[in-house]
BABA-833813 format. One record per residue (C-alpha): x, y, z; residue in three letters. Coordinates in nm, 3 decimals. Layout:
// residues N
+---------+---------+---------+-----+
!       x !       y !       z !  aa !
+---------+---------+---------+-----+
!       X !       Y !       Z ! ALA !
...
+---------+---------+---------+-----+
***
This chain:
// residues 399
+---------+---------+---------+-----+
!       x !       y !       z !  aa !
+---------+---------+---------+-----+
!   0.376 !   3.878 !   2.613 ! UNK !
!   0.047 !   3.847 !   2.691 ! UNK !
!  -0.051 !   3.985 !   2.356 ! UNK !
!   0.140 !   3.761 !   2.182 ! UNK !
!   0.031 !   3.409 !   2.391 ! UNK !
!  -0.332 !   3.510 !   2.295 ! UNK !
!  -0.221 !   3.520 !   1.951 ! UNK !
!  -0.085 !   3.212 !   1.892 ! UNK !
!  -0.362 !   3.088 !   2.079 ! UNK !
!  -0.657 !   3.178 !   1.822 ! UNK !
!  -0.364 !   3.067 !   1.560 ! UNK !
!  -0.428 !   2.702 !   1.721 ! UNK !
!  -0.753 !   2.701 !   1.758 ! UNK !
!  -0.829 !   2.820 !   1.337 ! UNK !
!  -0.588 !   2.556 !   1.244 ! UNK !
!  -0.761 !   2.261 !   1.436 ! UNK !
!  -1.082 !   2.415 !   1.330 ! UNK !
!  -0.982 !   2.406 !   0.965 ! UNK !
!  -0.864 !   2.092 !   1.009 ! UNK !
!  -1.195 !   1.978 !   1.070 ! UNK !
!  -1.189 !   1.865 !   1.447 ! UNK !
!  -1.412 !   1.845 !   1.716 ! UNK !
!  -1.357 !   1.953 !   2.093 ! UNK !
!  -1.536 !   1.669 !   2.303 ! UNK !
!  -1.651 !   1.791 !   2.660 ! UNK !
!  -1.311 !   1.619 !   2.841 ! UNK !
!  -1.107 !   1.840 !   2.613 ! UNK !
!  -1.010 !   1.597 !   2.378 ! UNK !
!  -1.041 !   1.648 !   1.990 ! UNK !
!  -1.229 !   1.356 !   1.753 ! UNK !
!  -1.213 !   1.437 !   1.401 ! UNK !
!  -1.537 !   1.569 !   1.230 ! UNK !
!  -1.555 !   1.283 !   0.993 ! UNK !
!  -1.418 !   0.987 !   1.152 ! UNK !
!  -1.359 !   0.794 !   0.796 ! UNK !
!  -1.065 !   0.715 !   0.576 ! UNK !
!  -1.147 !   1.018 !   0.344 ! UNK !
!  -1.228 !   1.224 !   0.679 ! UNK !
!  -0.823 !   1.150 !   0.789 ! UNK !
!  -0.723 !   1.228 !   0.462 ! UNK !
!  -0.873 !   1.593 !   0.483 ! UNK !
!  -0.735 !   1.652 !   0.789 ! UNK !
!  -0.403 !   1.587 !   0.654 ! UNK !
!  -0.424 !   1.757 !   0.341 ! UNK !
!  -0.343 !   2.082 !   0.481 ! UNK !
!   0.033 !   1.970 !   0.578 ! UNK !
!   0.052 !   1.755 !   0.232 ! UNK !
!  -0.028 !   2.108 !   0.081 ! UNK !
!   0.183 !   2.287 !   0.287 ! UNK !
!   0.474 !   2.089 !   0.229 ! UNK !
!   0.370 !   2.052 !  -0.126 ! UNK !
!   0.453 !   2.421 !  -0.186 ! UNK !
!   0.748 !   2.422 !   0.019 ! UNK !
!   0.905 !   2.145 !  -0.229 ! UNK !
!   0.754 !   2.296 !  -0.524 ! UNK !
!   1.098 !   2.440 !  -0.687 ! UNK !
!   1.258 !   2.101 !  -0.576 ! UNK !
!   1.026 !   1.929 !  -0.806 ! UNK !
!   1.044 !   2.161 !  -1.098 ! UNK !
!   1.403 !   2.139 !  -1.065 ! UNK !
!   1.445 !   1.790 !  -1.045 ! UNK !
!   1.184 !   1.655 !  -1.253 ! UNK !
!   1.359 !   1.674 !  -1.577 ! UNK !
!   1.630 !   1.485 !  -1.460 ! UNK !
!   1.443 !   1.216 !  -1.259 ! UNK !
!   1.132 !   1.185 !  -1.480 ! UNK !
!   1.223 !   0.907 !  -1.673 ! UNK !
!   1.244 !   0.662 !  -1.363 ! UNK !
!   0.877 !   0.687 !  -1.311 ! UNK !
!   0.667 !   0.417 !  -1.554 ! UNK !
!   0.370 !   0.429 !  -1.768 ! UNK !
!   0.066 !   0.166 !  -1.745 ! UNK !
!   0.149 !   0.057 !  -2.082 ! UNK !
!   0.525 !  -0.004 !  -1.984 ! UNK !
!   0.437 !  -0.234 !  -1.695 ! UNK !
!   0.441 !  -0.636 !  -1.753 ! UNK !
!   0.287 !  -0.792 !  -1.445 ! UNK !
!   0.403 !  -1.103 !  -1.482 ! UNK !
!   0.756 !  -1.034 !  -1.546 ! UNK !
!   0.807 !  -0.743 !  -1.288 ! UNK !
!   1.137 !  -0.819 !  -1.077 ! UNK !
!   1.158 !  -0.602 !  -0.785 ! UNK !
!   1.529 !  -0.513 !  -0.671 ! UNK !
!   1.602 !  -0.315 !  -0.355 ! UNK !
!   1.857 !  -0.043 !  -0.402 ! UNK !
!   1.990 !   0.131 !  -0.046 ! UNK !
!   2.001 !   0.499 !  -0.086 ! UNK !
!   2.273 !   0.690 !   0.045 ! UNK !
!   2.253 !   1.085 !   0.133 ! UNK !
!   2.325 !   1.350 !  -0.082 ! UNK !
!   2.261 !   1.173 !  -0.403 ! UNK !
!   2.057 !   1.109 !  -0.735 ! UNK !
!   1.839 !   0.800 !  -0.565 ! UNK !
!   1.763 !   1.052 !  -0.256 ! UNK !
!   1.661 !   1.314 !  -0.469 ! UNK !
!   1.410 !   1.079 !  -0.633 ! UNK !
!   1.300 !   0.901 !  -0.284 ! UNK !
!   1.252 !   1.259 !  -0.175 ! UNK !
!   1.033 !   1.325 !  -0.531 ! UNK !
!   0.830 !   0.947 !  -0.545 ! UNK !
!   0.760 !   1.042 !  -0.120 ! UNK !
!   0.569 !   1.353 !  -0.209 ! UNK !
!   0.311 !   1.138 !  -0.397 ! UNK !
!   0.207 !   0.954 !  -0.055 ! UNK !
!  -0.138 !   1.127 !   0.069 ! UNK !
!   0.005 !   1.166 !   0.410 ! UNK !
!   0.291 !   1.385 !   0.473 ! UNK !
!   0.622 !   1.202 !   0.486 ! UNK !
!   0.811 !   1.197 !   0.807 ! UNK !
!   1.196 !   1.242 !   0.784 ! UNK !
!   1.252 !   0.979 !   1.045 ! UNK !
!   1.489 !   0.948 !   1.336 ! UNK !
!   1.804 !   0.837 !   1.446 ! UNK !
!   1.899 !   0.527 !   1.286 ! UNK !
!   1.771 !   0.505 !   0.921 ! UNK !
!   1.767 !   0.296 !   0.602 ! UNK !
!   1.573 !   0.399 !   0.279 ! UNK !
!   1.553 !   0.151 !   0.008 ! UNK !
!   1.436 !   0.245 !  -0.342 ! UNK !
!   1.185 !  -0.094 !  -0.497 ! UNK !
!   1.351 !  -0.098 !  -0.899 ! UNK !
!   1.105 !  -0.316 !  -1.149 ! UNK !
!   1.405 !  -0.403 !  -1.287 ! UNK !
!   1.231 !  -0.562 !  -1.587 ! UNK !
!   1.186 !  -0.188 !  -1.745 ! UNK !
!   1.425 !  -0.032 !  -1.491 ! UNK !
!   1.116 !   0.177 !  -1.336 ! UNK !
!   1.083 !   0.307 !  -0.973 ! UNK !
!   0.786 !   0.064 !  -0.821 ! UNK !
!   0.822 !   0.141 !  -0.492 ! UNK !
!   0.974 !   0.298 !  -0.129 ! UNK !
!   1.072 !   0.193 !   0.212 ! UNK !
!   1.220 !   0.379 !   0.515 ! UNK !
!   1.341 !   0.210 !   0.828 ! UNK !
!   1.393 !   0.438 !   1.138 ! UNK !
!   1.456 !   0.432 !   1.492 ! UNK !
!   1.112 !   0.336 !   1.668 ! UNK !
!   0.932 !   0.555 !   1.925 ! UNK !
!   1.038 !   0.481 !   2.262 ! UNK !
!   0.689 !   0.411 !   2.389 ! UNK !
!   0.388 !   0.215 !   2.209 ! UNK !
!   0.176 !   0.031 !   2.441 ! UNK !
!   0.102 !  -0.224 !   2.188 ! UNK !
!   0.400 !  -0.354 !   2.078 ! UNK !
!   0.520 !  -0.338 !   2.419 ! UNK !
!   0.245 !  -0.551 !   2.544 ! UNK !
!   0.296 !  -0.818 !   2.231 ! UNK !
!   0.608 !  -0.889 !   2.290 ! UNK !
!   0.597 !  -0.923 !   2.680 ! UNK !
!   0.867 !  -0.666 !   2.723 ! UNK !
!   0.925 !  -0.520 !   3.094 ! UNK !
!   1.051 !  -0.157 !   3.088 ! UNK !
!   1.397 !  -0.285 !   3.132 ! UNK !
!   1.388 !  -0.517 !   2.852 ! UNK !
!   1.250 !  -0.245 !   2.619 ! UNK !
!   1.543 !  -0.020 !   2.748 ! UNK !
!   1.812 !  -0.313 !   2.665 ! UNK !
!   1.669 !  -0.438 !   2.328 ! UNK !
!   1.474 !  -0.195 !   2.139 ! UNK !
!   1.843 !  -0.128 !   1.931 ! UNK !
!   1.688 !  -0.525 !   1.786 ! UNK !
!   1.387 !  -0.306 !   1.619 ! UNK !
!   1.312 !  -0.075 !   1.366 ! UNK !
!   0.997 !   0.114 !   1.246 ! UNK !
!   0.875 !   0.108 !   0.896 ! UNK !
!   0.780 !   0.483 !   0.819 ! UNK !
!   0.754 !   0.498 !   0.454 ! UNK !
!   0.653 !   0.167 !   0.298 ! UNK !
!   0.449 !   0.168 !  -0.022 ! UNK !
!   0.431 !   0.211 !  -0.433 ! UNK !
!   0.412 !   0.438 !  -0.680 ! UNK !
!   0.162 !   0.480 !  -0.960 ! UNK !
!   0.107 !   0.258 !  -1.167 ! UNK !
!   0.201 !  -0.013 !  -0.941 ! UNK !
!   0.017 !   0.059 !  -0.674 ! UNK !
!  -0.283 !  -0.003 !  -0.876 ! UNK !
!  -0.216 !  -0.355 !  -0.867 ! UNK !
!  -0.153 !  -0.405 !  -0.513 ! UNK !
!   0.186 !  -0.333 !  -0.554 ! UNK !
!   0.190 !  -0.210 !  -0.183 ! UNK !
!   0.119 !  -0.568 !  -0.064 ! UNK !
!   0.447 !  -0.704 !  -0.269 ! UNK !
!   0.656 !  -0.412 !  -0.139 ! UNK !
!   0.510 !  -0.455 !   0.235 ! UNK !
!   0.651 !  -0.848 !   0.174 ! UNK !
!   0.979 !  -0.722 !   0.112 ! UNK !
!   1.045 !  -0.616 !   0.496 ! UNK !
!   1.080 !  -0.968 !   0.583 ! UNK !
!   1.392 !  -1.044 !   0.352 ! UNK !
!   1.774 !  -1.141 !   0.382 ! UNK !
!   1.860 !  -0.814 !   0.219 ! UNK !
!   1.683 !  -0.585 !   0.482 ! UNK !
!   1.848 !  -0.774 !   0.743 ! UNK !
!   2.198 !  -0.786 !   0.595 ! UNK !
!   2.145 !  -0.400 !   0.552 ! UNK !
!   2.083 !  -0.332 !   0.853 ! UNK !
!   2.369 !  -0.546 !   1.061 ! UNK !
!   2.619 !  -0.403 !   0.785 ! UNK !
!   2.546 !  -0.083 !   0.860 ! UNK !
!   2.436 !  -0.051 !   1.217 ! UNK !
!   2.561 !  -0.458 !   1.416 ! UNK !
!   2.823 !  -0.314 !   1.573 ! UNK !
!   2.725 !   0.060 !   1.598 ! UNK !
!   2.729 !   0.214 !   1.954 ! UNK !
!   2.407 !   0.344 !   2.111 ! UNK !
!   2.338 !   0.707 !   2.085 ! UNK !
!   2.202 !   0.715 !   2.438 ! UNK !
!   2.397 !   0.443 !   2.615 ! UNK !
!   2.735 !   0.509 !   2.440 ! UNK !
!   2.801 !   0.115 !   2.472 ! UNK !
!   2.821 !  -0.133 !   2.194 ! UNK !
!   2.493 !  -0.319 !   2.148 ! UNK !
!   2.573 !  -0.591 !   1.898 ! UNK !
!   2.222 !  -0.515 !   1.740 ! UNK !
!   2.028 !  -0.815 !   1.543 ! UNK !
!   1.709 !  -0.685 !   1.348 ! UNK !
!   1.455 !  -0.885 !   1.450 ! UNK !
!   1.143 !  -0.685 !   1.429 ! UNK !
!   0.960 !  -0.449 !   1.207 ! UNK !
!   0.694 !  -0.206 !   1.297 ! UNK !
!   0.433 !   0.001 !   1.094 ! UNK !
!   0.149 !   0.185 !   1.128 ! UNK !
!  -0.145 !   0.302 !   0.916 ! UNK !
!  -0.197 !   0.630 !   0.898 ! UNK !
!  -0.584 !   0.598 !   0.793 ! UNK !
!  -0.696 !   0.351 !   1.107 ! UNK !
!  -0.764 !  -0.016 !   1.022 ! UNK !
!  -0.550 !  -0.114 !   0.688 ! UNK !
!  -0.609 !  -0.195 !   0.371 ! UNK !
!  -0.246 !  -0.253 !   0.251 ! UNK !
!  -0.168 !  -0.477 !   0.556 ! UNK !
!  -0.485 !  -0.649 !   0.554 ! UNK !
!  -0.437 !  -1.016 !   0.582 ! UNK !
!  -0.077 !  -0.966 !   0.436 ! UNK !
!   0.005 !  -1.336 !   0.389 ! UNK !
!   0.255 !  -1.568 !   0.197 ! UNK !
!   0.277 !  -1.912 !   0.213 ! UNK !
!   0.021 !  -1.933 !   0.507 ! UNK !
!   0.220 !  -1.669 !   0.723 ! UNK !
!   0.208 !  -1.326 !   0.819 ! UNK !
!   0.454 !  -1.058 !   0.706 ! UNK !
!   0.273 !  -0.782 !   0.908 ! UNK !
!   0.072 !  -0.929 !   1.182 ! UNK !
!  -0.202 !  -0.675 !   1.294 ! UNK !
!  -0.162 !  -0.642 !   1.717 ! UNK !
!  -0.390 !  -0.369 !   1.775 ! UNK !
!  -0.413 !   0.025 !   1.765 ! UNK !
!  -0.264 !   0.327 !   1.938 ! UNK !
!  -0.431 !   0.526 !   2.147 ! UNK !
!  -0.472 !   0.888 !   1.914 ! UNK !
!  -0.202 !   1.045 !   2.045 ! UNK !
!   0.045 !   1.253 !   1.958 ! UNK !
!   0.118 !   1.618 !   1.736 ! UNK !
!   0.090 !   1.541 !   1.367 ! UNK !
!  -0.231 !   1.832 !   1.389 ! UNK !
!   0.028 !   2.102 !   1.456 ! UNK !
!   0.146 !   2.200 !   1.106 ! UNK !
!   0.571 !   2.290 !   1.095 ! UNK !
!   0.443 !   2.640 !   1.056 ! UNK !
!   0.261 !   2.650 !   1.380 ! UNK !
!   0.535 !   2.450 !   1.570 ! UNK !
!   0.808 !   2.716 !   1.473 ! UNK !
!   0.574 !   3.003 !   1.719 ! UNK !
!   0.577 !   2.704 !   1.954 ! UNK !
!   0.944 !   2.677 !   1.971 ! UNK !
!   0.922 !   3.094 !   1.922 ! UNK !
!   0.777 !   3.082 !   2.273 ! UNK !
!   1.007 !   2.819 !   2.425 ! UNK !
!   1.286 !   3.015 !   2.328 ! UNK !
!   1.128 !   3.291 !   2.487 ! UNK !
!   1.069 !   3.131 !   2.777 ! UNK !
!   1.458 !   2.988 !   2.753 ! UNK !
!   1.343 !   2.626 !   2.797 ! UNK !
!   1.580 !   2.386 !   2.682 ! UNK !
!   1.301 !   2.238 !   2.471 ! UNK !
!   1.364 !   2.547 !   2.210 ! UNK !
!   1.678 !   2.402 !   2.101 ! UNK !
!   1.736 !   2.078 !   2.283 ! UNK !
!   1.678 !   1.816 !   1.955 ! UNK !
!   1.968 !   1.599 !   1.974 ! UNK !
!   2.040 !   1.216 !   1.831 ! UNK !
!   1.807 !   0.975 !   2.060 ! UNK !
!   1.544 !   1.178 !   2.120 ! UNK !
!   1.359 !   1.099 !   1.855 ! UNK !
!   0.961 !   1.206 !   1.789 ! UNK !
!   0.922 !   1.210 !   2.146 ! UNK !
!   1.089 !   1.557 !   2.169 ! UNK !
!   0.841 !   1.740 !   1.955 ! UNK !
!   0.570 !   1.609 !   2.139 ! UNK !
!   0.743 !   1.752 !   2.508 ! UNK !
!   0.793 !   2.025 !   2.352 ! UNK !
!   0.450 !   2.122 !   2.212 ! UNK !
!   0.259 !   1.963 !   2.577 ! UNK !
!   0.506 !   2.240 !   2.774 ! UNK !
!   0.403 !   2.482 !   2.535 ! UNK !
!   0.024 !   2.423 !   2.582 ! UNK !
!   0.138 !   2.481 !   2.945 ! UNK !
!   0.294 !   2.792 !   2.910 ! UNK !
!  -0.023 !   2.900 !   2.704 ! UNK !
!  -0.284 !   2.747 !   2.954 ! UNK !
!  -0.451 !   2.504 !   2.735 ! UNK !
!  -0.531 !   2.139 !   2.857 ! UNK !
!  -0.262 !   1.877 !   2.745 ! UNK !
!  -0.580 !   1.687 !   2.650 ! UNK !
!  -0.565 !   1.904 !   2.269 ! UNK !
!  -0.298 !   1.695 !   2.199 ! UNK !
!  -0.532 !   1.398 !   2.191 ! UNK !
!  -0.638 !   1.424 !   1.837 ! UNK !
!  -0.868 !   1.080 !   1.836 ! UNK !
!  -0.703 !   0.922 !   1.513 ! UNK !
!  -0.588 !   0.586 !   1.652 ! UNK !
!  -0.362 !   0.420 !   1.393 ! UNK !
!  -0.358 !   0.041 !   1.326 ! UNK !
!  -0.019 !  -0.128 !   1.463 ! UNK !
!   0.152 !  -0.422 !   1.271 ! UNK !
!   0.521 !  -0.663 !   1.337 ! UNK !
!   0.677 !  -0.811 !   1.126 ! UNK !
!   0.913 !  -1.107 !   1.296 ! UNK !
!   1.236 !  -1.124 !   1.060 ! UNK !
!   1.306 !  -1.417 !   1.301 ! UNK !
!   1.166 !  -1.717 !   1.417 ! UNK !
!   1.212 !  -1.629 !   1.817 ! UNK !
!   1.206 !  -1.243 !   1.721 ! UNK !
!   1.028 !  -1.169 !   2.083 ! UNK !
!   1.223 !  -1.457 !   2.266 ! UNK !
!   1.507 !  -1.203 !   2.201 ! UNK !
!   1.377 !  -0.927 !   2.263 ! UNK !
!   1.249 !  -1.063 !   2.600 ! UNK !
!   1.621 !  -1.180 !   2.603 ! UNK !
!   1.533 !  -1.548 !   2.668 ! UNK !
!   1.678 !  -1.640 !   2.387 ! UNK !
!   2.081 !  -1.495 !   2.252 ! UNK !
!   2.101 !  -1.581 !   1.895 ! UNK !
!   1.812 !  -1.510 !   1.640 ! UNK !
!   1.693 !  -1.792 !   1.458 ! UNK !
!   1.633 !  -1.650 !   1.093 ! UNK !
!   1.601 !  -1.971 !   0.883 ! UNK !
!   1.367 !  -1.969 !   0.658 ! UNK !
!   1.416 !  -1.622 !   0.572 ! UNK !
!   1.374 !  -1.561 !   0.220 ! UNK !
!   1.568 !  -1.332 !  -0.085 ! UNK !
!   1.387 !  -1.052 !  -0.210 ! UNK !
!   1.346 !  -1.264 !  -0.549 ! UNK !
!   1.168 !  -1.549 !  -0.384 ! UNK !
!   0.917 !  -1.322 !  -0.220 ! UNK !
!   0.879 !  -1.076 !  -0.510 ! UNK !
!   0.836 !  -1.414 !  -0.673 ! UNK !
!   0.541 !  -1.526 !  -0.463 ! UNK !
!   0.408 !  -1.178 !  -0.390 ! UNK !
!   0.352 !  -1.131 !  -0.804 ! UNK !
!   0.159 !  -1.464 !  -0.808 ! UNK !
!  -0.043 !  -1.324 !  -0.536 ! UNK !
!  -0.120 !  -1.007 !  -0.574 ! UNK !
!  -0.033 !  -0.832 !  -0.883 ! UNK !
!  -0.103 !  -1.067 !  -1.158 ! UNK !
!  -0.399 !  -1.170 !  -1.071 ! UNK !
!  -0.543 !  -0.780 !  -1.009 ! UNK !
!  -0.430 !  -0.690 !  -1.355 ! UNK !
!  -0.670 !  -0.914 !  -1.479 ! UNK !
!  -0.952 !  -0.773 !  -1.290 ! UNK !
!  -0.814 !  -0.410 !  -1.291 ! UNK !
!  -0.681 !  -0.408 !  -1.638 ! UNK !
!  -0.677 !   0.049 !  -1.619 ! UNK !
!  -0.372 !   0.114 !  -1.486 ! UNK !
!  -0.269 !   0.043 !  -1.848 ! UNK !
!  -0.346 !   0.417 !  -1.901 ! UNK !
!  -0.145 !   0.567 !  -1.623 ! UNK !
!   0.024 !   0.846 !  -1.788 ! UNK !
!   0.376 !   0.905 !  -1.580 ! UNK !
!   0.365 !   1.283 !  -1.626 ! UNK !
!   0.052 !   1.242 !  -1.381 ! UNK !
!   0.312 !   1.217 !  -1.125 ! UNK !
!   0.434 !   1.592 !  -1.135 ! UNK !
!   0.064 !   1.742 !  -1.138 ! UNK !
!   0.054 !   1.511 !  -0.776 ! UNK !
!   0.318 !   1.733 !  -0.704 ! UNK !
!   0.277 !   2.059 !  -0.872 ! UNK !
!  -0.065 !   2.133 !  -0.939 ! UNK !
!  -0.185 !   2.028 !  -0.626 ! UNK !
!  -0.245 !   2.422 !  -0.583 ! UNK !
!  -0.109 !   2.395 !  -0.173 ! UNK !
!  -0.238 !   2.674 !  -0.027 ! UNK !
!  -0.229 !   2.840 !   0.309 ! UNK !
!  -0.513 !   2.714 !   0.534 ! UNK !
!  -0.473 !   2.966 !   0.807 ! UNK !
!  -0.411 !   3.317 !   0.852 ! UNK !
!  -0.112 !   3.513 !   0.998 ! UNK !
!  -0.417 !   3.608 !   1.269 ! UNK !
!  -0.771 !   3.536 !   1.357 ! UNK !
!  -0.981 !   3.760 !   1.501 ! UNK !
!  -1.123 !   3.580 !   1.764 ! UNK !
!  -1.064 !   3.174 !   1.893 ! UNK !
!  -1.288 !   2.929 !   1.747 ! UNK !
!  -1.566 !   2.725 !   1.946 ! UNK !
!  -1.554 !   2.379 !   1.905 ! UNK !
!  -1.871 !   2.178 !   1.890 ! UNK !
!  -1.976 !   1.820 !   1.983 ! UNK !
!  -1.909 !   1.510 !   2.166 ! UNK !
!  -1.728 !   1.308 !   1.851 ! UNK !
+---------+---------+---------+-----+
***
């Protein structure tokens, strides 16, 4: 046993090395590069990683789903008309959400619990411009907690009224002209929030098993890169659609790859902790993250490695008026007027953004869509860590 703790031990310590972290004196980790390209190379191990895993999903479905992706020349700025299409499991559209995801630089999350994925059609040339994924929030985020006012009862009652936005972006070409910004806009439309009360209004509560009449009424993202380009003073009409709030704290277990986290549940099994097997409905991300801090403390390592020092920018979106006047449950009914179709902000989100860019950034024009298999293919993933290192890696500086 012994033998094998130690193992997975030096196993940790390569990959966080490789990575490109640094151990600070407390125990904590701070990236080596603290910059937008530095978070990108820590990442790009997992994008590999999962890159080859997905690799004969891609060759296989690529023939068939190739011709929803555009070329530069192909795309008319000012006549783009963005249509959301709901994707349902097990078909064509999820095959090509799961395809257009593995362009993003940062690994995909599947989400949890609750969950709607939209496809973003430019239905001018009938070309994929875009993705979003809506998913049960995590249970705990001291910032949006603190925004809203909530008490740790209210959060209990009413965080059924909220939903996290985990995959929100464009594809190439469009996301050469900002097209980011005008899918971003699109959170904050009647059509998100008659998907979601037509789908989950009058759904019981994993958890609670009681009815909760659930009203969408609030929107979360995060950047993955720190502060945010995309979300950056993302404003219509004078308003916010994502209102910045603040950042997390760096928490959390994205630095333990899927292939590391199978010898941690390996070891929980071991030690027959519930943890090993115990993912159900409800408990969301949280779960991993229990299970890799009682790992750590079955291996003797300070829960402090699971600070990684990446704090992530947090935005809202309020779908209505008195969004956190319900969720503080002062308020019963959600005042949504002035909430707009996904035409009228396309509409205004074109005039904004995209046309103008084109004129400045006239190359996507040569965007060639076959670039978007060698994203996905000839990214040559690779394995970044051995099946064993010889001896644990020292970690250097104060970050």
């Amino acid at each position: 046993m012994a033998t094998t703790d130690t193992h997975l031990k030096r196993r940790l310590w390569y990959q966080l090395k490789q990575l490109g972290f640094l151990r600070q004196e407390d125990g904590r980790l701070a990236p080596a590069l603290a910059t937008k390209d530095g978070v990108r190379k820590i990442h790009d191990s997992q994008r590999r990683e999962k890159l080859r895993q997905q690799r004969n999903f891609v060759e296989g479905k690529w023939p068939a789903l190739k011709k929803y992706f555009a070329d530069g020349r192909d795309v008319v700025p000012h006549l783009i008309v963005p249509e959301l299409e709901l994707v349902e499991s097990s078909s064509w559209q999820a095959d090509l959400f799961r395809l257009a995801s593995l362009t993003w630089s940062v690994p995909v999350s599947n989400g949890y619990g609750r969950r709607l994925r939209f496809l973003v059609w430019d239905r001018n040339i009938d070309k994929l411009l875009g993705l979003i994924a809506l998913g049960d929030p995590v249970f705990n985020l001291k910032v949006r907690d603190e925004s809203i006012g909530w008490s740790v009862k209210d959060r209990k009652e009413r965080l059924v009224d909220v939903l996290d936005a985990y995959v929100l972006g464009a594809i190439p070409p469009y996301n050469m002209l900002l097209g980011g910004k005008l899918v971003a806009s699109l959170i904050r439309t009647k059509e998100i929030r008659d998907a979601f009360s037509e789908k989950y209004a009058g759904a019981k509560g994993i958890i609670s098993k009681r009815r909760k009449h659930a009203s969408l009424v609030l929107v979360t993202t995060s950047s993955a890169l720190g502060r945010s380009s995309m979300y950056n003073r993302l404003i219509l009409n004078g308003q916010y659609i994502f209102a910045p709030i603040g950042y997390t704290a760096g928490w959390g277990h994205f630095h333990i790859p899927d292939r590391l986290y199978s010898s941690v549940r390996d070891l929980l099994m071991e030690k027959n902790h519930k943890y090993a097997n115990g993912h159900q409905f409800g408990d969301g991300p949280n779960w991993r993250l229990r299970a890799v801090r009682q790992a750590f403390k079955y291996l003797g390592l300070s829960q402090n490695l699971l600070h990684h020092g990446i704090p992530r920018e947090v935005f809202v979106c309020h779908l209505a008026k008195n969004a956190n006047d319900v969720l503080k449950g002062t308020s019963l009914t959600p005042n949504y007027r002035g909430l707009q179709s996904v035409a009228a902000v396309a509409s205004q989100a074109r005039l904004r953004w995209l046309e103008p860019r084109a004129i400045r950034k006239p190359e996507f024009r040569f965007w060639n869509s076959e670039q978007i298999k060698a994203m996905v293919i000839n990214a040559s993933p690779k394995r970044t860590a051995p099946e064993t290192a010889e001896e644990p890696v020292r970690f250097y500086g104060t970050g």
